[in-house]
C-alpha positions in Angstrom: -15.1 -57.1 -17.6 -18.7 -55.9 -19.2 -19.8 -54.9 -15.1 -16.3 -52.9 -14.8 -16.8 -51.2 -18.3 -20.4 -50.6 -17.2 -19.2 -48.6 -14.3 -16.1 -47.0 -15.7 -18.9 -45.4 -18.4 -20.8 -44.2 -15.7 -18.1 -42.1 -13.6 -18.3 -39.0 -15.3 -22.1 -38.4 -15.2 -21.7 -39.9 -11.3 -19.1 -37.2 -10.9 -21.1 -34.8 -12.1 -23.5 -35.3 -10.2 -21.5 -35.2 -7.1 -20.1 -31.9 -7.8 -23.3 -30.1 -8.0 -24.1 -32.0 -4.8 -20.9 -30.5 -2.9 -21.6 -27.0 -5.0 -25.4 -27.2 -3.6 -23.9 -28.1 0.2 -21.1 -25.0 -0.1 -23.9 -22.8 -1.1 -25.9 -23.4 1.8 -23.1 -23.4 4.2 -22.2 -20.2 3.1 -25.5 -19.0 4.0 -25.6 -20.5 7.6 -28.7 -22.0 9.0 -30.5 -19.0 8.1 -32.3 -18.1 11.1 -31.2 -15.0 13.7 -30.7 -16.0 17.0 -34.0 -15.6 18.1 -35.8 -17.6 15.7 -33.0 -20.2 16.4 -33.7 -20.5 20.1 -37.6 -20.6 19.3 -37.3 -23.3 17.5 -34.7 -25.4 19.7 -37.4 -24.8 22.6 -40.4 -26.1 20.4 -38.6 -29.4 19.4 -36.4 -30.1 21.9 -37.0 -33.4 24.3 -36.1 -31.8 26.9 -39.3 -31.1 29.0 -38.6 -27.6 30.9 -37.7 -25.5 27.7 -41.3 -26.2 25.6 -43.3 -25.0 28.7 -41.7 -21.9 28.0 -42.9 -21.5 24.9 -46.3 -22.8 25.4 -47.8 -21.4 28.2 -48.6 -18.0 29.1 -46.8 -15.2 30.1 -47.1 -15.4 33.8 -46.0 -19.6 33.4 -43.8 -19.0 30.9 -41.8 -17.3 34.1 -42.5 -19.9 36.1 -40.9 -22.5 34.0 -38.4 -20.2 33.2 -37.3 -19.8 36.6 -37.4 -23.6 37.2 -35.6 -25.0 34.0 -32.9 -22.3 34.7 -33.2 -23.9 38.8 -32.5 -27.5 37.9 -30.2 -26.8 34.9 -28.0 -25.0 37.3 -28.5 -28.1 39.9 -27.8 -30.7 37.4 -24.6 -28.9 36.6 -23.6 -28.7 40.4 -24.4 -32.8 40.4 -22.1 -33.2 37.1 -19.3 -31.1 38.6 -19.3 -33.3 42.3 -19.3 -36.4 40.3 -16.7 -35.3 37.7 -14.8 -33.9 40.9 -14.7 -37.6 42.7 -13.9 -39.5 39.2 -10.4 -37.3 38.4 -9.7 -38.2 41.9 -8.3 -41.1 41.0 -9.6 -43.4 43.9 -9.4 -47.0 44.0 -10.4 -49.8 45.8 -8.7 -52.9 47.3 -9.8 -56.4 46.8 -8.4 -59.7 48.9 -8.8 -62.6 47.3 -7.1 -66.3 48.2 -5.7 -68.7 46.1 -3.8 -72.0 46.1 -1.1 -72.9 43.8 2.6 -74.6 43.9 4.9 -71.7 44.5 8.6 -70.5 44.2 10.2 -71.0 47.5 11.6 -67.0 48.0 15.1 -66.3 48.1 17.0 -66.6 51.6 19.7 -64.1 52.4 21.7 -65.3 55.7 24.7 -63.0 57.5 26.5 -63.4 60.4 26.0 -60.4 63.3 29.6 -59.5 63.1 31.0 -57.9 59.8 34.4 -59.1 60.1 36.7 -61.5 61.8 38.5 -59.8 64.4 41.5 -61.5 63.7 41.5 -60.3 60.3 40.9 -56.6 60.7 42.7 -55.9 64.0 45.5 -54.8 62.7 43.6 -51.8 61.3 41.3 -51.1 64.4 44.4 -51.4 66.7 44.7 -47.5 67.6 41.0 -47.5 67.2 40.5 -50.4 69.7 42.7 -48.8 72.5 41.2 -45.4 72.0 38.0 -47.1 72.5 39.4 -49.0 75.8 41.1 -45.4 77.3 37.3 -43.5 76.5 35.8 -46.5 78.3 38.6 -46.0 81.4 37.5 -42.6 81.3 33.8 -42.8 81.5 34.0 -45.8 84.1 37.2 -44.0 85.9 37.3 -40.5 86.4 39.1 -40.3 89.4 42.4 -42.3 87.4 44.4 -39.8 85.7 44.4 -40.0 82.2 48.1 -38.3 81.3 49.5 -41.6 81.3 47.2 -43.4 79.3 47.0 -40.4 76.5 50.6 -40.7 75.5 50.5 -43.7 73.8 47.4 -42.8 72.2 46.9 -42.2 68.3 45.1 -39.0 68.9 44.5 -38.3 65.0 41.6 -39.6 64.8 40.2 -38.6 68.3 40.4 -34.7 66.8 38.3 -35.1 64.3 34.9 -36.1 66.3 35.6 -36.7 70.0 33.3 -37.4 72.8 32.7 -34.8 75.6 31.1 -34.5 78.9 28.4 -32.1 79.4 27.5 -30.7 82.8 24.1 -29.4 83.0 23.4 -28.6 86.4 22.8 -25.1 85.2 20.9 -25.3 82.2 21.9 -21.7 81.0 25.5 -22.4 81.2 26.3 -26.1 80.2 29.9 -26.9 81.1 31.7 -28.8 78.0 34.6 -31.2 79.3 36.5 -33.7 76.4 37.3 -36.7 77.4 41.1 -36.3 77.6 41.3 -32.9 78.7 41.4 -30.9 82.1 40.0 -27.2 80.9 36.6 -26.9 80.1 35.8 -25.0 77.4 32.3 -23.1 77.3 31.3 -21.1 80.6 33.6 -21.9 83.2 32.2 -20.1 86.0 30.2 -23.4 87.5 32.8 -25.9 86.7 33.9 -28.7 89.1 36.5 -28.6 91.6 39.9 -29.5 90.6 40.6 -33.0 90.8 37.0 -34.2 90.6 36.1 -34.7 86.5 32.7 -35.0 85.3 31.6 -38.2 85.2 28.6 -40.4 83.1 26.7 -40.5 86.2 26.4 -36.8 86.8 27.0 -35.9 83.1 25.7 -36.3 79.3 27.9 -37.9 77.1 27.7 -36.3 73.8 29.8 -36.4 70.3 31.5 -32.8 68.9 30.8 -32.7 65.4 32.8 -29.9 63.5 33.8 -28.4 60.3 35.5 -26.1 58.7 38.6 -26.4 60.8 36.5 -26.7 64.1 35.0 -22.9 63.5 31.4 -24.5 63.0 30.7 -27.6 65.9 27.4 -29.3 66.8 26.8 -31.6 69.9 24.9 -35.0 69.1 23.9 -35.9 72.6 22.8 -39.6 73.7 21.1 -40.7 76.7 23.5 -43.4 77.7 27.0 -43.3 77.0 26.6 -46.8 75.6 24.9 -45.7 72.8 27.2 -43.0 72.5 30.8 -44.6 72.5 28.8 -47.7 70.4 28.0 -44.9 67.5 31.9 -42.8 68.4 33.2 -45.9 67.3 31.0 -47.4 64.0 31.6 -43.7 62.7 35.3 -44.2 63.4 35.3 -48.1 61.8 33.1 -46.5 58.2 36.6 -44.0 58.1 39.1 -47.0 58.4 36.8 -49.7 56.5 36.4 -46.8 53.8 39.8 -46.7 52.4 40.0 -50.7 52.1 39.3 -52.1 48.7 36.6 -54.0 48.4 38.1 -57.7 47.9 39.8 -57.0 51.1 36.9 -56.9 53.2 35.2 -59.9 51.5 38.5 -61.8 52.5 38.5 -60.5 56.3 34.6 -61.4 56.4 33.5 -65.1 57.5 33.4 -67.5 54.2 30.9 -69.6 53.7 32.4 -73.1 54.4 32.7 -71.4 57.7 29.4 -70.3 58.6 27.1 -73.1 56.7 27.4 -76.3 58.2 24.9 -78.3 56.4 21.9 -77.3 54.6 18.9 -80.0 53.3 16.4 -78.4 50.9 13.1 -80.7 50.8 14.8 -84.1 50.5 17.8 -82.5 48.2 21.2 -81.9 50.2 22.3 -78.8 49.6 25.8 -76.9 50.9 27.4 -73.5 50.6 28.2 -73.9 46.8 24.4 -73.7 46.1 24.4 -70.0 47.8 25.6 -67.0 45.8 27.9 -64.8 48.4 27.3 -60.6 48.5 28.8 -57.9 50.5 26.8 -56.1 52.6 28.9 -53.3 54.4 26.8 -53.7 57.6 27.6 -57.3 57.8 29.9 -57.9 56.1 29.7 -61.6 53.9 26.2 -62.7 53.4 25.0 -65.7 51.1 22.1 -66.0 49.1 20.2 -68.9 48.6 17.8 -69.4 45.3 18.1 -66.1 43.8 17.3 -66.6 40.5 20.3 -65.2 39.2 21.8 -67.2 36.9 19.7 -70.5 37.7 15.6 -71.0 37.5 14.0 -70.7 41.1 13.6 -73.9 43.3 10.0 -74.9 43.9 8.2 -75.9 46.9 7.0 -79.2 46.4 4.5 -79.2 49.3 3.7 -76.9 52.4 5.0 -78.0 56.2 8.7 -78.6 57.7 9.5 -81.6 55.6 9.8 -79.7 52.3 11.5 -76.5 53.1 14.9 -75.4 53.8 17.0 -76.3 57.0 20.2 -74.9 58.1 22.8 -75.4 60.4 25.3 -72.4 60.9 28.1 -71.5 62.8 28.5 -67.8 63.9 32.2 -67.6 65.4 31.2 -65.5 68.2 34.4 -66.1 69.5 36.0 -64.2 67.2 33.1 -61.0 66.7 35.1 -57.4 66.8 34.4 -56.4 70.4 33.5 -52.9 70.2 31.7 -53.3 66.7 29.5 -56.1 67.4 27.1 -56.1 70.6 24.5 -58.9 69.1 25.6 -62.3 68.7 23.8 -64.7 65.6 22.0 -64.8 62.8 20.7 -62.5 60.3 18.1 -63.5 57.7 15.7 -62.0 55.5 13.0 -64.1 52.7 12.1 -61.7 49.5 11.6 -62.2 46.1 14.5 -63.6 43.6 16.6 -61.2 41.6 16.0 -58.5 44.9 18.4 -57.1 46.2 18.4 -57.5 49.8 18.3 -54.8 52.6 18.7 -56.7 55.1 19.4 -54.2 58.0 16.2 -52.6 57.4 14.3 -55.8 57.0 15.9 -58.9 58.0 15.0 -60.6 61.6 17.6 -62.1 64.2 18.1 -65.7 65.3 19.4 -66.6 67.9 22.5 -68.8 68.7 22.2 -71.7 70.3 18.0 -71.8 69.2 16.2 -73.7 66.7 14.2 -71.4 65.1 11.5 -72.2 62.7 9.9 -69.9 60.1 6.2 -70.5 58.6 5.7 -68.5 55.9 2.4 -67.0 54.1 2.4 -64.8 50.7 0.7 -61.5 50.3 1.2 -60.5 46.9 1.1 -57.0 46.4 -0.8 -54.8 42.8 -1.4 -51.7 42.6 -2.9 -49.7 40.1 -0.9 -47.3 37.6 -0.8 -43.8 37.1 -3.2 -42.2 37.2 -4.4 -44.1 40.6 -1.1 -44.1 42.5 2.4 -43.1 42.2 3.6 -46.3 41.5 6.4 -48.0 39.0 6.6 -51.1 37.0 10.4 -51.0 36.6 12.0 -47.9 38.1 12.6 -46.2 34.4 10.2 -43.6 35.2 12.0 -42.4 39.0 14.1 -39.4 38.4 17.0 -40.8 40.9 19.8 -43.0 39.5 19.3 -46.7 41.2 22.9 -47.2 42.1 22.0 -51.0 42.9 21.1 -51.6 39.3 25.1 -52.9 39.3 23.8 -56.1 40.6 21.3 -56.6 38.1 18.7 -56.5 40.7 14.7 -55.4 40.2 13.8 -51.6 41.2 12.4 -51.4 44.8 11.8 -48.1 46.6 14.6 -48.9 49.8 17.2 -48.8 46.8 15.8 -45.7 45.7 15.4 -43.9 48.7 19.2 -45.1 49.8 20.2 -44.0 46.4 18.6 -40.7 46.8 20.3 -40.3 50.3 24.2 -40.9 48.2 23.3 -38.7 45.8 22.3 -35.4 48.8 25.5 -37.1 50.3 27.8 -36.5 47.6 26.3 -33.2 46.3 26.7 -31.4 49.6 29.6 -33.1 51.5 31.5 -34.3 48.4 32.3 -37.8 49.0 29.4 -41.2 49.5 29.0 -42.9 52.8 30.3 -46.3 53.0 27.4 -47.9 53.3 25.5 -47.0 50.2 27.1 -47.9 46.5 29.1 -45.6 44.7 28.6 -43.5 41.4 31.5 -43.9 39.0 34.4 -41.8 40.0 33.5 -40.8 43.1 35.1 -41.2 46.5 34.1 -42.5 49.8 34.3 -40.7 52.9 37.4 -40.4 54.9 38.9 -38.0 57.7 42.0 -37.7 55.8 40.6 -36.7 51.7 37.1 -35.2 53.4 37.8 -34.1 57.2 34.2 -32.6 57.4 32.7 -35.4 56.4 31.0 -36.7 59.6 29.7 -33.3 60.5 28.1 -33.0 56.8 26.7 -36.7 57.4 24.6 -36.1 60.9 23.2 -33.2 59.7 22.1 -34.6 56.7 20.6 -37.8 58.2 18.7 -36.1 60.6 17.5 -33.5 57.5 13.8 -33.5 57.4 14.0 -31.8 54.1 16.2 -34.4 52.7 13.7 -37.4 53.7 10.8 -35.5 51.8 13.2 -34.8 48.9 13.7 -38.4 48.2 10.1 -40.0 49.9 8.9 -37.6 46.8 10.8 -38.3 44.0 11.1 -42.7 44.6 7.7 -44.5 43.8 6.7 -47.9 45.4 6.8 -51.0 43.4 3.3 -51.6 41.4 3.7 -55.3 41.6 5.5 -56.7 45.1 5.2 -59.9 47.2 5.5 -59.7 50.6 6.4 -62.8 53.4 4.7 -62.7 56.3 6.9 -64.8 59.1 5.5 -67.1 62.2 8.6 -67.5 64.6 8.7 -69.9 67.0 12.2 -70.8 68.7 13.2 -73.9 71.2 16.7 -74.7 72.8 19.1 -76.8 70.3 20.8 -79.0 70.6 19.4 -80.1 74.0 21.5 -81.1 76.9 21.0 -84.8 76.3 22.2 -84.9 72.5 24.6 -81.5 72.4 27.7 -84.0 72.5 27.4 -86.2 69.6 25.5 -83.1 67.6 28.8 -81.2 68.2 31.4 -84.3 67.9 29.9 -84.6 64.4 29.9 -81.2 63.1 33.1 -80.5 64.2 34.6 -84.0 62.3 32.7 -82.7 59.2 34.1 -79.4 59.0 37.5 -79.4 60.8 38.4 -82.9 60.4 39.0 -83.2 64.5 37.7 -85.3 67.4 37.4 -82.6 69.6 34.9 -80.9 69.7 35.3 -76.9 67.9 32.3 -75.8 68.3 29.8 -74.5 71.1 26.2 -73.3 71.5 27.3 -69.7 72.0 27.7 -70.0 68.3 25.3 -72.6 66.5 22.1 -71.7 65.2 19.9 -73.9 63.2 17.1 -72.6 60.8 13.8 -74.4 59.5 12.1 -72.4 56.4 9.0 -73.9 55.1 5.8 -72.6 53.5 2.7 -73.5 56.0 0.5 -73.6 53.2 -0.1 -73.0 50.0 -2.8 -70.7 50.5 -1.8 -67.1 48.8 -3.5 -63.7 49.3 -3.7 -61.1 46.5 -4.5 -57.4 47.7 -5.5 -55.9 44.5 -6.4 -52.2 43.3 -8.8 -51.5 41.3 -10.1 -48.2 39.8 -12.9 -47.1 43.2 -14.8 -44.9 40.0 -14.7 -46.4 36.3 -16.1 -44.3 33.1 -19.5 -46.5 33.4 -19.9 -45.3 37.0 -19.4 -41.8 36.0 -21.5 -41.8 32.9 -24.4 -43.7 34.6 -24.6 -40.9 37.0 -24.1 -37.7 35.1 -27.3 -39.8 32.7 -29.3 -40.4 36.3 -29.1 -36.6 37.5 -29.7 -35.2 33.9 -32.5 -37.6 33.4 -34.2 -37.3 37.0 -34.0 -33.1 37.0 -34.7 -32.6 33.6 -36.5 -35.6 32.0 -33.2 -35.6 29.4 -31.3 -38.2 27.6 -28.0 -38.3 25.4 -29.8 -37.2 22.6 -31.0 -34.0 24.4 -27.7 -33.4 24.6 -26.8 -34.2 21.1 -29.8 -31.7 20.3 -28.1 -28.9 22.6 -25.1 -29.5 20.7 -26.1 -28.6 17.3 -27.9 -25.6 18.9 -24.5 -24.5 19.6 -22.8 -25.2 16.6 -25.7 -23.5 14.9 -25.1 -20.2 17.5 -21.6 -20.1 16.5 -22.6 -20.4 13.1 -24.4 -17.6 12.7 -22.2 -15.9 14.9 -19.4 -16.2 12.3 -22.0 -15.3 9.6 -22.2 -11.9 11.1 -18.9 -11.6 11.4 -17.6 -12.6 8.1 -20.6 -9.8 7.0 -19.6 -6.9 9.3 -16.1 -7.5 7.7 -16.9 -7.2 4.7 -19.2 -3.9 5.2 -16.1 -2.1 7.0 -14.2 -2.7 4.3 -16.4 -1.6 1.2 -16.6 1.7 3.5 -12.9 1.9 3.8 -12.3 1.2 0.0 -15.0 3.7 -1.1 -13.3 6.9 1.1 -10.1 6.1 -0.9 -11.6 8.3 -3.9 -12.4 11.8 -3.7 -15.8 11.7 -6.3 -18.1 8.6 -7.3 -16.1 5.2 -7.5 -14.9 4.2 -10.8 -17.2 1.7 -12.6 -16.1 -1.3 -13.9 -15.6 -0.3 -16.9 -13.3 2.2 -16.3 -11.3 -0.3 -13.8 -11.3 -2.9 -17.0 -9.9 -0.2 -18.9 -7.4 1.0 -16.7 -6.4 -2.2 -16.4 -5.9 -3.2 -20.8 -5.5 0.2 -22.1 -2.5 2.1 -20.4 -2.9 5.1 -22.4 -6.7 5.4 -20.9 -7.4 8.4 -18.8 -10.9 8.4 -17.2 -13.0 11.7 -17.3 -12.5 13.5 -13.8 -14.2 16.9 -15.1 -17.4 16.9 -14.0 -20.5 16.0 -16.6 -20.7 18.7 -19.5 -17.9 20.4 -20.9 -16.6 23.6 -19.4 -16.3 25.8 -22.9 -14.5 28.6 -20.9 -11.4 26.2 -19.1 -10.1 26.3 -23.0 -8.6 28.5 -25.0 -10.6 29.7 -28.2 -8.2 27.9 -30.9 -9.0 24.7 -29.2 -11.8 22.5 -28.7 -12.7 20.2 -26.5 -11.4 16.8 -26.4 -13.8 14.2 -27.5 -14.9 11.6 -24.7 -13.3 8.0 -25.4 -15.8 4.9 -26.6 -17.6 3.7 -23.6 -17.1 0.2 -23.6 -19.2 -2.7 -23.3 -21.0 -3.1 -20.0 -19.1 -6.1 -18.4 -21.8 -6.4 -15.5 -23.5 -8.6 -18.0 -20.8 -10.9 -18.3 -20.7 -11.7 -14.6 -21.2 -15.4 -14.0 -24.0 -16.7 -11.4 -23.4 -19.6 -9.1 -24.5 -22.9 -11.1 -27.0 -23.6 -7.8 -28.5 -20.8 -7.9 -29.5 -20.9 -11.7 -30.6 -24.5 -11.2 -32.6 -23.3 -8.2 -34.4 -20.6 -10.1 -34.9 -23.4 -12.6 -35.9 -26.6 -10.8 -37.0 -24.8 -7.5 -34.7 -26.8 -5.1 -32.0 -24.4 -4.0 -30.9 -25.8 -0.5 
């Protein structure tokens, strides 16, 4: 209590103190550094550590150029250094690292489909006009000498008329002949046209697709090379119309279920079956199944590397009952990525093949790349501008469900409706000839849109963090010749409860999925130029041209400060000046003093004298006399107050 008390008697004489401290520092920053600009850059020259600018002041006229001219040289050369450097670090460069490690990891997820969407049993009730459209356009290509009136009368037409496929003759190349399929005119330039009776065939004629809109006004051709390829895309763009207006539970039901297509399944030494797999609809094939994906359980480890500890299946495809004209590839299609990823299989699964063993070593890459500034990359996808429409199955952000998300949303903005093979918005439509008839002419021309593609490569961003499976394939015959019998007595007793056999090696495939080692790689970014590496080279140049340091250019800094110092010294001055002048050529004689301003201001009645000095006897009349001049009053200039530092600097001698 006695050291508080102590203290709390000395505040007001510390306070003190500190007042005239601050009034002393105001006073001398009101006067500036005191020096003009000359005197200022004199005296930066003579102390400076810089070693160019006090040869200039020491040395004679003649060297004093000399140095001069060389300072002024290699300060303008270690600016050009700083400006390179400063150039390379704001380009964001980095550099990648591999490194290789070895830890127990999560086995990835494994997403298997079948090659054929549906079961043709299922849907052929809803490709059957399709199906024999399809088998009249084949009878037309492979047949041209059959007529076709016959065959087009029991034809469902409607849907031919809104993108049919047409022959086109160019034997002269600047006047194609255009021939549809079921028709016997040509339309186009007639004038080289074949003889009657003898059609245009695929042999001696393109095969194209007639894309139109607007009530056929506006058509395009979309030619092919084979008329394979071109009745194989006629009829998956007819299929995405009828598939289009089915519900969604409908298709799962018409797609192969998974007691159907997994036949037994071991995971390490666990038995596994098609319960442990989580089924999704992909609308390019239909039911797949998931296996480990995180979802709702915690992801399966691989308790060591080789054949022995991963997974093995044993499917059955049902080839015999693939839609003919949908499905030309018969097996499997898989695809490893991470859990709780949604997978795009069509863009990055791999076949296996029926009636194969095939066995898949896997390796890890895992994938990091550095943040904005560095790259364009994003941690979750909150930062993309593009809604992720496949956020609906609580799946990470990847850039193929960006960029396929971009592609619905140019879809639906300039043809009104979403293809059927990307998820829909809420309340919105998918495409059909019968809501949206120019819907396939909008699509081809936006899928083969160049601006589009850089629309949407622009605005998704890779994944900063990714891990990537890198797949050995190697593939033998199963089940061999020798055991095929039993192998197939058994499956077929396991899943259909007969002895006879219901299966065949046109459909089985069998899978082995296994880590080969344990070994991971980690590519890595890291920033190519840090803050060291750009400060330890700015100090190098500065210090190897001009002998300087940081504190040369903590020196060249206050020189600056100072400069605009005095600078606003002047300023503040010349202001000042112009308005004294513009206050003083308000009055027509002398300016009033201040005691006339002080008595203007107390005594209202006061009139100051504006005759000039000594009374003019003849401005009055005889019977008066002049009026007598008021008290002077005291002079108030006395009374002005001086600045406490400057009286204690007249007094001690130690104004700042």
């Amino acid at each position: 209590m006695g050291m508080i008390g102590q203290v709390c008697a000395l505040s007001p004489g510390a306070t003190m103190h500190v007042k005239k401290y601050l009034l002393k520092g105001l006073h001398r920053l009101q006067k500036g550094p005191g020096y003009t600009y000359k005197e200022l850059l004199v005296w930066y020259c003579d102390n400076t550590n810089t070693h160019g600018p006090k040869r200039i002041i020491c040395e004679g006229p003649k060297k004093k150029a000399m140095w001069f001219v060389l300072t002024l040289l290699f300060t303008s050369l270690v600016c050009w250094q700083w400006g390179l450097f400063i150039k390379t670090y704001l380009n964001w460069e980095v550099s990648v690292s591999l490194s290789i490690g070895f830890k127990t990891m999560d086995f990835p997820a494994v997403t298997i489909c079948n090659a054929s969407p549906f079961q043709y049993s299922k849907v052929q009730h809803l490709l059957k006009d399709l199906d024999e459209l399809m088998e009249a356009v084949l009878g037309r290509i492979l047949g041209p000498e059959l007529s076709q009136v016959n065959d087009t009368r029991a034809l469902n037409l409607s849907i031919w008329h809104h993108t049919p496929l047409v022959f086109i003759n160019e034997q002269n190349p600047h006047h194609p002949v255009v021939l549809d399929l079921f028709e016997d005119n040509f339309n186009g330039s007639a004038s080289n046209s074949p003889a009657p009776g003898r059609p245009c065939s695929a042999h001696r004629c393109k095969v194209a697709m007639r894309l139109c809109s607007h009530n056929g006004t506006t058509c395009t051709f979309r030619n092919f090379s084979s008329a394979t390829q071109a009745v194989t895309e006629w009829y998956t763009l007819q299929a995405t119309n009828i598939f289009a207006q089915v519900p969604n539970q409908e298709l799962v039901a018409m797609g192969y279920p998974a007691e159907r297509l997994i036949l037994a399944c071991l995971f390490g030494a666990e038995p596994c079956n098609y319960r442990n797999f989580t089924p999704i609809f992909h609308p390019d094939y239909g039911n797949c199944y998931i296996f480990n994906w995180g979802m709702t359980e915690k992801a399966l480890p691989s308790a060591n590397p080789g054949t022995e500890f991963g997974l093995k299946l044993i499917l059955d495809m049902g080839q015999e009952d693939y839609v003919p004209f949908l499905t030309s590839t018969a097996g499997a299609r898989l695809m490893l990525h991470e859990q709780r990823s949604y997978p795009f299989i069509k863009e990055e699964g791999i076949y296996a093949m029926a009636g194969m063993e095939t066995s898949i070593g896997v390796l890890v890459d895992k994938l990091q790349r550095k943040g904005e500034p560095y790259s364009q990359c994003t941690k979750n996808g909150s930062d993309v501008p593009i809604q992720n429409l496949y956020s609906n199955y609580n799946t990470t952000y990847s850039i193929q469900a960006c960029i396929r998300s971009c592609f619905q949303e140019h879809m639906i903005r300039e043809c009104g409706c979403g293809h059927y093979l990307y998820p829909l918005p809420h309340k919105r439509k998918y495409c059909n000839n019968q809501e949206f008839p120019d819907w396939a002419h909008c699509y081809s021309a936006l899928r083969i849109s160049l601006a589009q593609r850089e629309t949407c490569i622009y605005a998704c961003k890779e994944s900063c963090n990714d891990t990537q499976y890198k797949m050995t394939i190697s593939m033998a015959v199963w089940p061999s010749e020798a055991s095929e019998d039993w192998i197939f007595h058994v499956l077929s007793q396991e899943r259909d409860q007969s002895s006879n056999i219901t299966l065949s090696r046109k459909g089985i495939v069998k899978l082995n999925i296994y880590f080969q080692e344990f070994n991971y790689r980690t590519i890595e970014e890291s920033a190519a130029n840090n803050i060291v590496w750009l400060l330890s080279n700015l100090g190098g140049q500065f210090g190897f041209w001009m002998g300087g340091s940081v504190l040369c250019l903590i020196e060249f800094g206050e020189i600056i400060i100072d400069f605009v110092w005095i600078t606003i010294i002047k300023l503040v001055a010349l202001a000042k000046s112009v308005r004294q002048k513009r206050a003083q050529a308000r009055y027509e004689g002398p300016p009033p003093t201040v005691a006339e301003l002080v008595e203007a201001h107390t005594n209202f009645g006061f009139q100051p004298d504006l005759a000039t000095p000594g009374p003019d006897v003849g401005a009055y009349p005889h019977e008066q006399n002049p009026p007598i001049p008021g008290t002077p009053p005291p002079n108030y200039d006395s009374l002005r107050l001086q600045p406490l530092d400057i009286i204690e600097s007249d007094s001690e001698g130690d104004a700042i």
